[in-house]
C-alpha positions as CSV (number, residue, x, y, z in Angstrom):
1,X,-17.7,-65.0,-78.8
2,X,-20.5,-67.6,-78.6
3,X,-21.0,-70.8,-80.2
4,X,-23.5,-72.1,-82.5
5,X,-24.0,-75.8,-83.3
6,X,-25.3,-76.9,-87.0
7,X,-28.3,-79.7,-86.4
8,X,-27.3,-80.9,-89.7
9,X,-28.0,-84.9,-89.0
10,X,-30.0,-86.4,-91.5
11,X,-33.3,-86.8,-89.3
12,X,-35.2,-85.0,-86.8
13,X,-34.3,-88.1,-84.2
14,X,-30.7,-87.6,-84.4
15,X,-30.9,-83.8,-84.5
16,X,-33.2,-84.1,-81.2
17,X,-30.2,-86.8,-79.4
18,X,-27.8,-84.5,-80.2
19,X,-29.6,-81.5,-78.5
20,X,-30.3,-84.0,-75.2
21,X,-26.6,-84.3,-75.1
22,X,-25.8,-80.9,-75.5
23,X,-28.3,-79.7,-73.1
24,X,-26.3,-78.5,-70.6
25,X,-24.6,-75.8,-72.7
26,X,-26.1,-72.2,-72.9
27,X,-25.3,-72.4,-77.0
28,X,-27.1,-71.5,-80.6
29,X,-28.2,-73.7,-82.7
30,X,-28.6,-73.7,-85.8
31,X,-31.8,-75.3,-88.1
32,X,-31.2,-75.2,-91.9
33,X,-33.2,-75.7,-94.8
34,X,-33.6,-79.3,-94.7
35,X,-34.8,-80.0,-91.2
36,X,-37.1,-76.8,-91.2
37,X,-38.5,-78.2,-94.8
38,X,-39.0,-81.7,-93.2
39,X,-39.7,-81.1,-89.5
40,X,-41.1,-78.0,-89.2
41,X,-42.5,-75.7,-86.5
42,X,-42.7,-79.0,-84.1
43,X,-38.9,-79.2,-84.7
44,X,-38.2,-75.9,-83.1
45,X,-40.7,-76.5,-80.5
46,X,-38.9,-80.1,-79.8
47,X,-36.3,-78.1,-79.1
48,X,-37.1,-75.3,-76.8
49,X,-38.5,-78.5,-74.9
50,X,-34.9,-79.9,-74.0
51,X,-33.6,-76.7,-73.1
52,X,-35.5,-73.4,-73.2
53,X,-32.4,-72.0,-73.0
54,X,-31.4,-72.9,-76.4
55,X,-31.3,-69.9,-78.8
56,X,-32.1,-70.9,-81.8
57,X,-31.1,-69.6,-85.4
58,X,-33.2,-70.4,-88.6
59,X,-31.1,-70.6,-91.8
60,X,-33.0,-70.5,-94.4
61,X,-31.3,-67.5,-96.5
62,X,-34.6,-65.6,-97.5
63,X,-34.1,-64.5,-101.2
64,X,-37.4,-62.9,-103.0
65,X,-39.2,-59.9,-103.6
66,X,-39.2,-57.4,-101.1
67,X,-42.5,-57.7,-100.1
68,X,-42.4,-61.3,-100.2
69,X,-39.4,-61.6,-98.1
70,X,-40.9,-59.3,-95.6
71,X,-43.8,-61.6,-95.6
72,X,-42.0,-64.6,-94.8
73,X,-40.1,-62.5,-92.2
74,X,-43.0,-61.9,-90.3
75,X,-44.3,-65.5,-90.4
76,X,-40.4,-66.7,-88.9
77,X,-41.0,-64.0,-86.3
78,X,-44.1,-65.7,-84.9
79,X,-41.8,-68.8,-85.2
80,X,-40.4,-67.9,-81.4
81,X,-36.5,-68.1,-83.1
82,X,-33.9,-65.9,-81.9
83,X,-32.7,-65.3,-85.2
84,X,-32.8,-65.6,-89.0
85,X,-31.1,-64.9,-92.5
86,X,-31.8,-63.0,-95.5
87,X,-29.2,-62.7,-98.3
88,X,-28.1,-59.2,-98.5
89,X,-27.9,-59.6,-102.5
90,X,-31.3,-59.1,-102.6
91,X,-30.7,-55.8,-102.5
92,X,-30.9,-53.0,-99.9
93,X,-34.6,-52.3,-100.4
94,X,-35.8,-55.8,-99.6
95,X,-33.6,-55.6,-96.6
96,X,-35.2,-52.2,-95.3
97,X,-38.5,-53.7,-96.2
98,X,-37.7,-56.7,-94.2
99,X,-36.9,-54.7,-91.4
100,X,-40.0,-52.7,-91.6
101,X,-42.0,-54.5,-91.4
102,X,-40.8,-56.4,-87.7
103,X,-40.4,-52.8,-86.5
104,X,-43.9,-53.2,-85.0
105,X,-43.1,-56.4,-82.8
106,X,-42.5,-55.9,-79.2
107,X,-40.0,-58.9,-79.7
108,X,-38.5,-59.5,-82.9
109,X,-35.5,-61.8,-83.6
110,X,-32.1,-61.0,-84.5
111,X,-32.0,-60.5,-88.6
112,X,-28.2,-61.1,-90.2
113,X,-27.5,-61.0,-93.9
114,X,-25.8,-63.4,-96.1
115,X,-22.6,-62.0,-97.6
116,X,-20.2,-64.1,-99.4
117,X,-21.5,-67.8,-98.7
118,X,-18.0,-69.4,-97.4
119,X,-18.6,-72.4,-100.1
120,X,-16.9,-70.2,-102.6
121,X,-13.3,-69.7,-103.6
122,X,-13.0,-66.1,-105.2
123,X,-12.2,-67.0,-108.9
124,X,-16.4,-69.2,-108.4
125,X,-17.2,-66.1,-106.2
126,X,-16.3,-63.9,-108.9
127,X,-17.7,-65.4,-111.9
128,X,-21.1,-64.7,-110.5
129,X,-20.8,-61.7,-108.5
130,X,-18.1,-60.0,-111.1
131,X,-16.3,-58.7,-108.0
132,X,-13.9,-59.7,-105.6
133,X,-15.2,-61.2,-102.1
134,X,-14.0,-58.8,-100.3
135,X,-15.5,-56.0,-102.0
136,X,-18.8,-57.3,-102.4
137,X,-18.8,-58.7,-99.0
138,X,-18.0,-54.7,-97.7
139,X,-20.7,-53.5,-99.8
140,X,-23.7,-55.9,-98.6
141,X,-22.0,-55.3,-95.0
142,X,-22.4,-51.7,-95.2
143,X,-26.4,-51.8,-97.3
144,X,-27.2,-54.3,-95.1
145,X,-25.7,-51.9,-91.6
146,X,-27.5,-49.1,-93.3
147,X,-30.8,-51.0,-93.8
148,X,-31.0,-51.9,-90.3
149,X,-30.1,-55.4,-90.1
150,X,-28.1,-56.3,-86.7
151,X,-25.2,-58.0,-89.0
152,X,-24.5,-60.8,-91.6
153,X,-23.3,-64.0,-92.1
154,X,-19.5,-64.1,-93.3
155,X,-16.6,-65.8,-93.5
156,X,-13.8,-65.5,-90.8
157,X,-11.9,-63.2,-93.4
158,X,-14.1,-60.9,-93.7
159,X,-15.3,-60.5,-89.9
160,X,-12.4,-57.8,-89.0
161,X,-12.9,-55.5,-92.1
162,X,-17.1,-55.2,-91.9
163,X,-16.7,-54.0,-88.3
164,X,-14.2,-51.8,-89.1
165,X,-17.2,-50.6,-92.1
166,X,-19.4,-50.8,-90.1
167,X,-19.3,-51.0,-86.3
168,X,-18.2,-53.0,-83.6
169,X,-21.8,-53.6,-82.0
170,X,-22.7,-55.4,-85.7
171,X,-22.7,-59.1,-85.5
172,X,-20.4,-61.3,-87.5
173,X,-21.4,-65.0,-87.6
174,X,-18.7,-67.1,-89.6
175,X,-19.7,-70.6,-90.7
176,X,-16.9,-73.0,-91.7
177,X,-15.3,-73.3,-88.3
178,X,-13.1,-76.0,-87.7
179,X,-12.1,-75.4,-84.4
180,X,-9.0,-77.8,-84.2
181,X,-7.6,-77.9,-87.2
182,X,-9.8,-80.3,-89.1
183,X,-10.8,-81.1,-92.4
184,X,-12.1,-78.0,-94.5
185,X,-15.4,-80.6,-96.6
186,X,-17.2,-78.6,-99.1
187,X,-16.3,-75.2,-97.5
188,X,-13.8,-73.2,-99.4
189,X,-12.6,-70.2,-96.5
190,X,-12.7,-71.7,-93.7
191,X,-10.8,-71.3,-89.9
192,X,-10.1,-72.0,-86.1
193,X,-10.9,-70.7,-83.3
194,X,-7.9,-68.2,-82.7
195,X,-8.0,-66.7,-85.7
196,X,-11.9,-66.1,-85.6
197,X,-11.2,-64.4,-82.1
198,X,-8.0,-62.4,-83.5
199,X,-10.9,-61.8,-86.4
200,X,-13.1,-60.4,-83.6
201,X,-15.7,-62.7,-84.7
202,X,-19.4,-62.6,-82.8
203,X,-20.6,-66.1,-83.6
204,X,-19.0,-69.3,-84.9
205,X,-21.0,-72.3,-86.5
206,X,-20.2,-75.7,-85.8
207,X,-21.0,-78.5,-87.3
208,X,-19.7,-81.7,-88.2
209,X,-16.5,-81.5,-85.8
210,X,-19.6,-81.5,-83.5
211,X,-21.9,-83.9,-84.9
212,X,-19.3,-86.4,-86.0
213,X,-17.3,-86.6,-82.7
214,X,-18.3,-89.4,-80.3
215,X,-18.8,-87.7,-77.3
216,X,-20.4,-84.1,-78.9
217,X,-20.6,-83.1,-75.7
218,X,-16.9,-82.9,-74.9
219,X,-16.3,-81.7,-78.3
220,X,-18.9,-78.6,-76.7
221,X,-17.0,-78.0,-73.7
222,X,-13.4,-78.2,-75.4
223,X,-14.5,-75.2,-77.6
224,X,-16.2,-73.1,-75.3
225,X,-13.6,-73.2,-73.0
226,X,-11.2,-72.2,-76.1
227,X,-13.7,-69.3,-76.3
């Protein structure tokens, strides 16, 4: 299991200290919508700088046409990121079109697909999907397997049962890790770190345990050695 830290701070000067500090760690992290939106391509390069090392993995949850998701796929590829998301409800063609079309590159990142984001409790899940999580999140797991995607995004619950759809060799990455015990914030499903290992989970996000602590750093270590 690996870890992946959330740069979720609210500017790219606090994002960047917390990288320094964490620069010693062979770790993921993770660049969402609102540092990509405000930083930009400098961002990622700021932090390949601190650590080439660093893998990094750009959430931005592509959700279009197929052709213009495939599009923006190929523009992240150029983007020298390890990996990126799509949301799998887009449907299976967009995902096969996605996948396509960065069949060409002689290096492409890692693509995952968005399942079941882990903000929602089933009865909100439900209302707009008209299915339970677990069934929708098995049927985007297997479209998603069969479109050629290299896994999803999902929550801790769902990890076991999409490998056991799928296969073991298909990446899980479960936001909404708390790796201690501590508070759940705005996610709905979330979990430690044993059960996500009992879970067989690939990938855990991290954030504001992380970000919040006062030495991040030892917060790092504590959980990688709990890996």
């Amino acid at each position: 299991m690996q870890l992946c830290v959330a740069l979720d701070l609210p500017t790219k000067e606090e994002n960047l200290a917390l990288a320094k500090q964490l620069k010693r760690f062979d770790i993921w992290l993770k660049v969402g919508f609102r540092s990509f939106i405000r930083d930009g391509r400098t961002f990622l390069e700021d932090l390949k700088a601190i650590n080439p090392s660093f893998k990094l993995f750009l959430d931005l949850k592509l959700y279009d046409i197929p052709n213009t998701m495939a599009d923006a796929a190929e523009e992240i590829a150029n983007l020298d990121v390890e990996m990126f998301n799509i949301h799998a409800s887009a449907g299976k063609k967009a995902m096969q079109t996605v996948m396509q079309r960065l069949e060409s590159m002689k290096k492409r990142p890692l693509v995952l697909s968005v399942t079941a984001l882990t903000s929602f409790d089933y009865h909100s899940f439900k209302e707009i999907y008209g299915a339970d999580i677990e069934e929708k999140a098995k049927q985007f797991a297997l479209q998603s397997y069969q479109a050629g995607l290299d896994g999803v995004v999902c929550s801790v619950y769902e990890s076991r049962m999409i490998k056991h759809e799928t296969d073991q060799s298909f990446l899980t990455l479960t936001p909404g890790i708390r790796p201690f015990g501590e508070a759940s914030d705005d996610q709905k499903r979330v979990a430690d770190i044993e059960m996500a290992k009992r879970e067989q989970v690939d990938i855990i996000v991290v954030g504001r345990p992380v970000y919040k602590a006062d030495e991040p750093a030892q917060i790092v270590e504590k959980i990688i050695r709990s890996l």
